[in-house]
C-alpha positions as CSV (number, residue, x, y, z in Angstrom):
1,X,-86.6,227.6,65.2
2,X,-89.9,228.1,67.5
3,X,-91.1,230.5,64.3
4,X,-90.8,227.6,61.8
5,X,-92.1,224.6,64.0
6,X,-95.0,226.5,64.5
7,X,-95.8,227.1,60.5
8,X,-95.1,223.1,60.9
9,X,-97.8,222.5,63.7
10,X,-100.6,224.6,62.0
11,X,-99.9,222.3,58.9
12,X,-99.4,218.9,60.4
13,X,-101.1,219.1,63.6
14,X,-100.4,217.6,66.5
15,X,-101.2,214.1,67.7
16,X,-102.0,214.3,71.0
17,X,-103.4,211.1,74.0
18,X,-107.1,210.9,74.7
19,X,-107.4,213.0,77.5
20,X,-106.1,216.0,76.2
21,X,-108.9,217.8,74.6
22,X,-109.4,219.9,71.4
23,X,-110.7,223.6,72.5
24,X,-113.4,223.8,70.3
25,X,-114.7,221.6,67.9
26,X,-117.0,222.7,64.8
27,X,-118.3,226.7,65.1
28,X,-117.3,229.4,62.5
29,X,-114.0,230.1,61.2
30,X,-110.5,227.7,62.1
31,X,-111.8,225.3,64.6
32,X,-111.0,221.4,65.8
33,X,-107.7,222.7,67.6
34,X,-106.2,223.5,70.8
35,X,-104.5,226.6,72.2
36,X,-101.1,225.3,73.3
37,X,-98.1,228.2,74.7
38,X,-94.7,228.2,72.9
39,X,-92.0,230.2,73.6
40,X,-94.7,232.8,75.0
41,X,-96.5,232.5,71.9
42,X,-100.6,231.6,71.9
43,X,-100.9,228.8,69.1
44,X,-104.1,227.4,67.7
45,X,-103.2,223.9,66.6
46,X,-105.3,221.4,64.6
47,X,-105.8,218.0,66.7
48,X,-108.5,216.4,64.9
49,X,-108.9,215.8,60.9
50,X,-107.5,212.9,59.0
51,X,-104.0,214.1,58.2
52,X,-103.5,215.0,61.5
53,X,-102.7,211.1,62.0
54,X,-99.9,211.2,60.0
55,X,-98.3,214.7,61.7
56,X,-94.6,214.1,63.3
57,X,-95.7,216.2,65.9
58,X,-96.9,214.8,69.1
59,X,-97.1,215.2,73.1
60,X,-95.7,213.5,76.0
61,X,-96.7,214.7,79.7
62,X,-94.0,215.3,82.0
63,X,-95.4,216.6,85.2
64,X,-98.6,218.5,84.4
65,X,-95.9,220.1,81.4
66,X,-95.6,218.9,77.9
67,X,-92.9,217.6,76.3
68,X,-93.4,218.7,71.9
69,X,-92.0,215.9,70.3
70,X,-91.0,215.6,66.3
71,X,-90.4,212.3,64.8
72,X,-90.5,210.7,68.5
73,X,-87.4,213.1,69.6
74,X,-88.0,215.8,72.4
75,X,-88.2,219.3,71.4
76,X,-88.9,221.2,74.3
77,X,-91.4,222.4,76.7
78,X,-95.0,223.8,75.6
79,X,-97.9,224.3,77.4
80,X,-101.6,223.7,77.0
81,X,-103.6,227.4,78.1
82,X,-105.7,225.9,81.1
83,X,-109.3,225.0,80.4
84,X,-111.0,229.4,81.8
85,X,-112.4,228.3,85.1
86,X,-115.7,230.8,83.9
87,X,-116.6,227.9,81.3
88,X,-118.0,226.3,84.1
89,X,-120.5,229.2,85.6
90,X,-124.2,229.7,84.1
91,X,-126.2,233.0,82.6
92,X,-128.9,234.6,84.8
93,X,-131.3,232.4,82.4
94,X,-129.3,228.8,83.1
95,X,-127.5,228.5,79.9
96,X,-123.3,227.4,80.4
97,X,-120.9,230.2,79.8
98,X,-119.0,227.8,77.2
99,X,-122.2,227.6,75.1
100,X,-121.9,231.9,74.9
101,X,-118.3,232.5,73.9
102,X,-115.2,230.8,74.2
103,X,-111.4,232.0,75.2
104,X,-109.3,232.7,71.7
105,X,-105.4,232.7,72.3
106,X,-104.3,234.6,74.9
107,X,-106.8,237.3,76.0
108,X,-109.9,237.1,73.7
109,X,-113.3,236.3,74.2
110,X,-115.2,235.1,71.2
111,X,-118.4,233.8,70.0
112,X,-120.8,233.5,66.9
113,X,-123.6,235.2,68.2
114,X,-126.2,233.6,65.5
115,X,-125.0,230.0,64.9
116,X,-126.7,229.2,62.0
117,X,-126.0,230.2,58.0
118,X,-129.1,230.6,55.0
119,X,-126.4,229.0,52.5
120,X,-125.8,226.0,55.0
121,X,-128.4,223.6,53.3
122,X,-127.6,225.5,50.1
123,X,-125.5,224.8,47.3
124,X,-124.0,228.8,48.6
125,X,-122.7,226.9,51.1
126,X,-118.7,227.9,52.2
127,X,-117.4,224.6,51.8
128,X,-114.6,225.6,54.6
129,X,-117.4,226.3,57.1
130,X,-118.4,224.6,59.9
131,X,-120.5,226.9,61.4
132,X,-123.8,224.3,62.2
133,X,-121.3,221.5,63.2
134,X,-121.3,222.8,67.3
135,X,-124.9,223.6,67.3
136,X,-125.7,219.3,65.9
137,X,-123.4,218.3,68.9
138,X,-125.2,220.8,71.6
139,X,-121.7,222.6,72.0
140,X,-123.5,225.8,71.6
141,X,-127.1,227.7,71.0
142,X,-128.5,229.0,68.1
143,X,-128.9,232.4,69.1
144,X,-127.2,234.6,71.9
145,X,-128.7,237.8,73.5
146,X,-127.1,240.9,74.3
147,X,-128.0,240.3,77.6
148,X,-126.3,237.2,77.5
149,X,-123.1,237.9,75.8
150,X,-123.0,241.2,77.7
151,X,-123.0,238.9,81.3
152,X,-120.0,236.4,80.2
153,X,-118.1,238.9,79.2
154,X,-118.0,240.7,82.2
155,X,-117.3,237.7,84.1
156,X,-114.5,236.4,81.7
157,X,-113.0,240.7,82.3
158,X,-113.2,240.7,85.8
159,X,-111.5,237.4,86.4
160,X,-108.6,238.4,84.3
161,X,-109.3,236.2,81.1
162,X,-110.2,238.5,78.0
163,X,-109.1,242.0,76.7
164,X,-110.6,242.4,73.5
165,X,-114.1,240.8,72.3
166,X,-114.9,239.2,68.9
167,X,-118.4,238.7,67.1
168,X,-118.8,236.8,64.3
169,X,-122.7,235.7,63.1
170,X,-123.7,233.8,60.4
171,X,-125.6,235.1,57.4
172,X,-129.4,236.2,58.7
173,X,-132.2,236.2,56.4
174,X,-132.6,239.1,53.7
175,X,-135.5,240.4,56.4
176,X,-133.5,240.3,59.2
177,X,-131.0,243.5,59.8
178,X,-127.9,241.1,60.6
179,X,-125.9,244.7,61.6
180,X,-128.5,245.9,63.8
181,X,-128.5,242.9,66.2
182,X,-124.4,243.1,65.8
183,X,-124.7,247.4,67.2
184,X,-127.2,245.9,69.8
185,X,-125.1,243.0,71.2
186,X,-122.3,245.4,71.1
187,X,-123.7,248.1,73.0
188,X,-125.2,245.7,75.7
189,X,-121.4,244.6,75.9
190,X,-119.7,248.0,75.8
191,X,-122.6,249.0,78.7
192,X,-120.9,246.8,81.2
193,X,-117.0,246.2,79.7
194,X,-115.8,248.9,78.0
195,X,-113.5,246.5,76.0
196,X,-112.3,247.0,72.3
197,X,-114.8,244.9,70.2
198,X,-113.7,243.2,66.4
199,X,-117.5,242.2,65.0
200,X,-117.2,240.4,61.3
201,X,-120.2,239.9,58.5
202,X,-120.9,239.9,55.7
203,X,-121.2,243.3,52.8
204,X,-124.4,244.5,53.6
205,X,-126.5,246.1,50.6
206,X,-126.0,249.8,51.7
207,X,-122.3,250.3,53.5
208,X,-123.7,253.2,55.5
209,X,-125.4,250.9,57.5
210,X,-121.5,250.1,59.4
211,X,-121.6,253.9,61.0
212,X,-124.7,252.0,63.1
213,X,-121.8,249.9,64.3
214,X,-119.4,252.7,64.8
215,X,-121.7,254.3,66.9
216,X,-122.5,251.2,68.8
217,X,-118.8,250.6,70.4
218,X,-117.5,248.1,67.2
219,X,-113.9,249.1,67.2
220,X,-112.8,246.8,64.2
221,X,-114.2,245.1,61.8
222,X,-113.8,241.5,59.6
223,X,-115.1,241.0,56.1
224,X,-113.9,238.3,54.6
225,X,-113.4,237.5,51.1
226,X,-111.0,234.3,51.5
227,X,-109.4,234.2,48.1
228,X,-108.8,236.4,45.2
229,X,-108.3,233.2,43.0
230,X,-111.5,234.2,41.4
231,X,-112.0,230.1,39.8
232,X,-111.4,228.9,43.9
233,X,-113.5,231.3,45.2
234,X,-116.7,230.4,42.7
235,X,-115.5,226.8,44.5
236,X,-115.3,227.0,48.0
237,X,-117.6,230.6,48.6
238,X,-120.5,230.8,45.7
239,X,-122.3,233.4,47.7
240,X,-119.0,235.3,48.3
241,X,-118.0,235.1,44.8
242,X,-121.4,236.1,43.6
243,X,-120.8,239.4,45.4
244,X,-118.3,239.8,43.9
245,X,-114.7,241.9,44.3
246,X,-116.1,245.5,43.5
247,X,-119.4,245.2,46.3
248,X,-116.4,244.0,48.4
249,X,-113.9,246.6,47.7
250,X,-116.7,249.2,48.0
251,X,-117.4,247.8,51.5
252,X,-113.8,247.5,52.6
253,X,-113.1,251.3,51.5
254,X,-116.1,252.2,53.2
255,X,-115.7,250.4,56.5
256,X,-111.8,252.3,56.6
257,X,-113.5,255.6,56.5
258,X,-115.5,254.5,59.3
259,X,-113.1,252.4,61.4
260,X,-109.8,253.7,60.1
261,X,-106.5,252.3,58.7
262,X,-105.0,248.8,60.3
263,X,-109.0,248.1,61.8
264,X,-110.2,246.5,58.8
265,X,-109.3,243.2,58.0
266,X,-109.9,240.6,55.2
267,X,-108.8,236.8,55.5
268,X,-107.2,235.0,52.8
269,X,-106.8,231.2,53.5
270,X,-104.2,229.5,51.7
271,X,-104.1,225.7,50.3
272,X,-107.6,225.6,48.8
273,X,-106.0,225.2,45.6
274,X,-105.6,229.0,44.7
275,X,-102.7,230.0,42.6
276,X,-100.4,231.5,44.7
277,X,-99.8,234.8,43.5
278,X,-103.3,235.5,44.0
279,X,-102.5,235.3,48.0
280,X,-99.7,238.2,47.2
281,X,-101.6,240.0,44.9
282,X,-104.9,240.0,46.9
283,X,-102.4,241.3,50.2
284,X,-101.3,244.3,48.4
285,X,-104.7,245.5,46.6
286,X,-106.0,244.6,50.3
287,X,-103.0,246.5,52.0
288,X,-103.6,249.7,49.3
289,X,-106.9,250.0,51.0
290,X,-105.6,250.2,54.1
291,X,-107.1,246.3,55.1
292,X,-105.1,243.8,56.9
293,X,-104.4,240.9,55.1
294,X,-104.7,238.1,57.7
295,X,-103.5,235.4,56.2
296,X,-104.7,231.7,57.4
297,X,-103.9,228.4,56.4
298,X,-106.6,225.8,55.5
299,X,-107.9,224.4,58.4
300,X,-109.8,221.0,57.3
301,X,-112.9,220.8,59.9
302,X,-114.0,217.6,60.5
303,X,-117.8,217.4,59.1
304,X,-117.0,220.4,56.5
305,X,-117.5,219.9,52.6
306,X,-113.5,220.2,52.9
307,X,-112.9,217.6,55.6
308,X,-110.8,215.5,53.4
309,X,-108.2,218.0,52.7
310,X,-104.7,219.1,53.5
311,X,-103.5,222.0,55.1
312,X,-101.0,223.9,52.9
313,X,-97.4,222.8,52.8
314,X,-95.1,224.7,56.1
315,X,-92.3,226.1,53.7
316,X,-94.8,227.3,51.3
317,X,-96.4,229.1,54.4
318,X,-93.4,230.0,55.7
319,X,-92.0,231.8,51.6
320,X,-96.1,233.3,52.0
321,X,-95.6,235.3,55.6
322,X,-92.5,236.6,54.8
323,X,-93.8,237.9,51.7
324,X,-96.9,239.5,53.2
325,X,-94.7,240.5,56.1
326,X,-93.1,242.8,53.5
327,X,-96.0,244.0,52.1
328,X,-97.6,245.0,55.4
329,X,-94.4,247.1,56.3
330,X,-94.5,249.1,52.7
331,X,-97.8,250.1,54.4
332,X,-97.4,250.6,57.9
333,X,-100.1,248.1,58.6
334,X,-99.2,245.7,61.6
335,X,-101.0,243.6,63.9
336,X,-99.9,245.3,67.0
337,X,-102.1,248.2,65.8
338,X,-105.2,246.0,65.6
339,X,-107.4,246.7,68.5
340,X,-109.4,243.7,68.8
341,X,-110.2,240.6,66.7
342,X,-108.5,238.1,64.9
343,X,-105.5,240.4,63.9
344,X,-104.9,241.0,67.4
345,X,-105.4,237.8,68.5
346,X,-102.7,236.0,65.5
347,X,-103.3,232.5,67.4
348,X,-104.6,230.8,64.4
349,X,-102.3,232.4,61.9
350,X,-98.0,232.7,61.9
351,X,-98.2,236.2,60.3
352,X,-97.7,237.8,62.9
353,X,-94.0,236.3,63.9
354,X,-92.7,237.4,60.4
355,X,-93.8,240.8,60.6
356,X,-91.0,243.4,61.3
């Protein structure tokens, strides 16, 4: 029951009153949601977006508890993960610790260490994205030092908060060495943490460039190719698409040498209008590699180029996972393994339950 309802909550949402709060809103990757506990189980829900409104799903408070609700009937208990009391401290150089990097699920710190994309104002642009949308409303900064990053997440380790680390940046200019700041923010944070570190970018031009990161601290990495419908992707990822599959499968095979089987990982999001054999077929030639497919519904951010869309149907979700779920056990590829990162963390995406 608690596996399906929440495949049902990451596709409807949840209404939820005023004063409970969406986690994050805008910023890279699935965003506009809260982190709510079910059945032990860290949950990234969407709470904002238009269909959201017309979600069965919603909240009651019964003390300082919530009380999930479908169709106005009690289902049972959840919980909202408390707002990190380090949100509220300040760098050495006066900037909020929320503005740095944010708490992801259960136990991982994350943040977008450059905040800004060259395909934003482009017509390269990742129509998912909502990468600019936290920097407009002053939720963030533009850029974060290794100094900076290296400080929060020290704090956020010794008060019990974070075991892993995640980097994700958005595309620098062609004379800017996007991987090099990446090796330097990680080192600053492996200097002070020692924690496993998941850093995700783009294919650079020469995949050698990744031992830099090996030899920084990165422990996994993320490069994301979102869908092998090859008509969606030309739709929703130009720049991605113009790559194209063989400079990514060239980096991915690369980046396994480097970081090793299980620690490479790829998303694929589901209900942009892809056929869906592509998600299955794109999961094995990902899994063959030795990449984790992590799998991710649509996640309509309000303000994206993709605000007005739905997030994939639950049971087509639900037939999707236990597909994959088979594929990544004809490969011995599981999340557990992951040391850090998005795989590890699963809040966003149900994978994770239907693997064996």
């Amino acid at each position: 029951m608690y596996k399906e309802t929440i495949v049902e909550l990451q596709s409807f949402g949840l209404k939820t009153a005023d004063n409970i709060k969406n986690d994050r809103k805008g910023g890279a990757g699935p965003a506009d949601g809260g982190t709510f506990i079910i059945d032990n189980t860290y949950v990234n829900i969407p709470m904002s977006g238009k269909y959201v409104d017309s979600s069965p799903y919603s909240i009651a408070t019964l003390e300082g508890r919530y009380i999930l609700r479908k169709h106005q009937k009690n289902l049972m208990m959840i919980d909202k993960r408390v707002r990190p009391s380090f949100y509220d401290l300040k760098t050495d150089d006066g900037i909020p610790y929320s503005k740095i990097a944010l708490l992801h699920g259960s136990d991982c710190l994350a943040s977008t260490i450059f905040q800004k994309c060259i395909y934003w104002n482009s017509k390269d642009r990742c129509r998912f994205c909502g990468i600019e949308l936290s920097l407009k409303s002053n939720k963030t900064i533009k850029l974060k030092t290794p100094d900076q990053l290296a400080e929060v997440s020290r704090v956020a380790f010794e008060k019990g908060y974070i075991k892993h680390v995640l980097l994700t940046v958005g595309t620098f200019n062609q004379s800017e060495n996007t991987l090099k700041y990446i090796a330097d923010c990680t080192k600053q944070i492996k200097a002070d943490t020692q924690l496993p570190i998941h850093v995700q970018f783009m294919p650079p031009g020469d995949e050698d460039q990744m031992w830099m990161l090996k030899e920084a601290g990165v422990d996994t990495v993320g490069i994301h190719f979102e869908s092998f419908d090859e008509k969606i992707l030309s739709q929703i990822a130009p720049a991605k698409h113009r790559l194209g599959i063989k400079k990514y499968t060239k980096t991915w095979k690369k980046a396994v040498e480097i970081f090793g089987k299980n620690q490479v990982s790829s998303f694929i999001i589901t209900g942009i209008g892809e056929l869906k054999s592509s998600v299955i077929d794109g999961a094995e030639y990902l899994s063959d590699i030795g990449v984790f497919p992590f799998i991710v519904p649509l996640r309509p951010i309000p303000g994206s180029m993709l605000e007005d869309r739905k997030p994939p149907e639950a049971q087509e979700m639900i037939k999707i996972y236990e597909k994959v779920s088979r594929i990544l056990e004809k490969y011995d590829l599981s999340s557990q393994k992951s040391k850090a990162g998005c795989v590890r963390c699963g809040a966003c995406s149900a994978l994770p339950l239907f693997e064996n």
